[in-house]
C-alpha positions in Angstrom: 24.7 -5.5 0.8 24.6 -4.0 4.5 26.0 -1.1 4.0 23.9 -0.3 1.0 20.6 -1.4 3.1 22.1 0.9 6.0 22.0 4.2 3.5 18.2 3.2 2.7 17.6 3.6 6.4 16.1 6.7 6.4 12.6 7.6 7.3 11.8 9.8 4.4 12.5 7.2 2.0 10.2 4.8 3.8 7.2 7.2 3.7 7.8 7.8 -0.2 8.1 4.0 -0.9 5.2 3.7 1.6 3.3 6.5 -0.4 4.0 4.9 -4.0 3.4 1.4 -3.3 0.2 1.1 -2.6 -0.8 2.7 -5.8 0.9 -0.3 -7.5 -1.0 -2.3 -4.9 -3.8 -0.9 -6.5 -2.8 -1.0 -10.4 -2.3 -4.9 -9.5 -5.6 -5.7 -8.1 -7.4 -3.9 -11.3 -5.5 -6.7 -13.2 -6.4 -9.4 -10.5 -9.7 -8.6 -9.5 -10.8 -7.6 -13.0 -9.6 -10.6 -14.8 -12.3 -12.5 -17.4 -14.6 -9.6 -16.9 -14.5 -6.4 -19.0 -14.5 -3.4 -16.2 -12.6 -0.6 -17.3 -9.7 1.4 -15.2 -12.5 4.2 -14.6 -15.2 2.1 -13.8 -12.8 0.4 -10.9 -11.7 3.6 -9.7 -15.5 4.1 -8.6 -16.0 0.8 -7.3 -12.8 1.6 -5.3 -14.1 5.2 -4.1 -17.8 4.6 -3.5 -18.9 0.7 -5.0 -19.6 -2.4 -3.0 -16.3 -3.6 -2.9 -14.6 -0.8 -2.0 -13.0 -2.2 1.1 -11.3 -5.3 -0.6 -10.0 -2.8 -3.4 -8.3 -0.5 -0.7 -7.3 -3.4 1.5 -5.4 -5.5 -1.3 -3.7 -1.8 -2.3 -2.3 -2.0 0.7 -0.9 -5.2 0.6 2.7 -4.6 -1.0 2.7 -1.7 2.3 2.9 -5.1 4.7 5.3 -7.3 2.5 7.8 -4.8 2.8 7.4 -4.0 6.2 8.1 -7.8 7.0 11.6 -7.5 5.2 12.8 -4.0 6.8 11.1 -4.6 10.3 12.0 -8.3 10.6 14.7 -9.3 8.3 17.1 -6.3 7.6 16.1 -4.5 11.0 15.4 -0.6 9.1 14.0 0.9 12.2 14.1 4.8 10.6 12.7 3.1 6.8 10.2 1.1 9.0 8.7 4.5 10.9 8.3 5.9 7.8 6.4 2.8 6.2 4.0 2.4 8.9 3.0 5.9 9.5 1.9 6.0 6.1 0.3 3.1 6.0 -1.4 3.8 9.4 -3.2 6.9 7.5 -3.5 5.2 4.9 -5.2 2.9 7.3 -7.7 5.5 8.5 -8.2 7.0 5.4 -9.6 3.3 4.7 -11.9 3.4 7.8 -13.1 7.1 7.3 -14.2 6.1 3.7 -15.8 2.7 5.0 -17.5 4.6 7.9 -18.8 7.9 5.6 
């Protein structure tokens, strides 16, 4: 299991999973935060981009972003994966606080 951990330890790979979980993040908290209430997908999508709650939505996208980074950072030690991780999610970070601010 190392060695195939070892050949994930690239930083590319952490920026694409970095890039494509979030939107999963996001897919799931339309099924969480939506539940017992009948909001469609569009109608999230602009509570995400400009609504009240738009912080939460982007916030909990987010989410799958730190879970990882516990286990490559902290558990299987994927310094090159983990470089890639966080410097997407630190724009993805600002992106949040430039749509929060504007």
């Amino acid at each position: 299991m190392k060695e195939k951990l070892k050949k994930m330890d690239k930083a590319l790979i952490g920026v694409l999973l970095g890039a494509f979980l979030p939107v999963i993040g996001f897919i799931i908290s339309y099924y969480v935060k939506t539940y017992g209430t009948d909001v469609d997908f569009s109608g999230y999508m602009s509570r995400a981009l400009n609504g009240q709650e738009q912080q939460d939505i982007l916030i909990f996208s987010m989410l799958p972003n730190m879970f990882l980074f516990y286990f490559t950072n902290f558990r299987w030690n994927l310094m090159e994966f983990t470089k890639g991780l966080v410097a997407v999610t630190i724009l993805l970070g600002l992106m949040l606080v430039l749509l929060t601010v504007l």
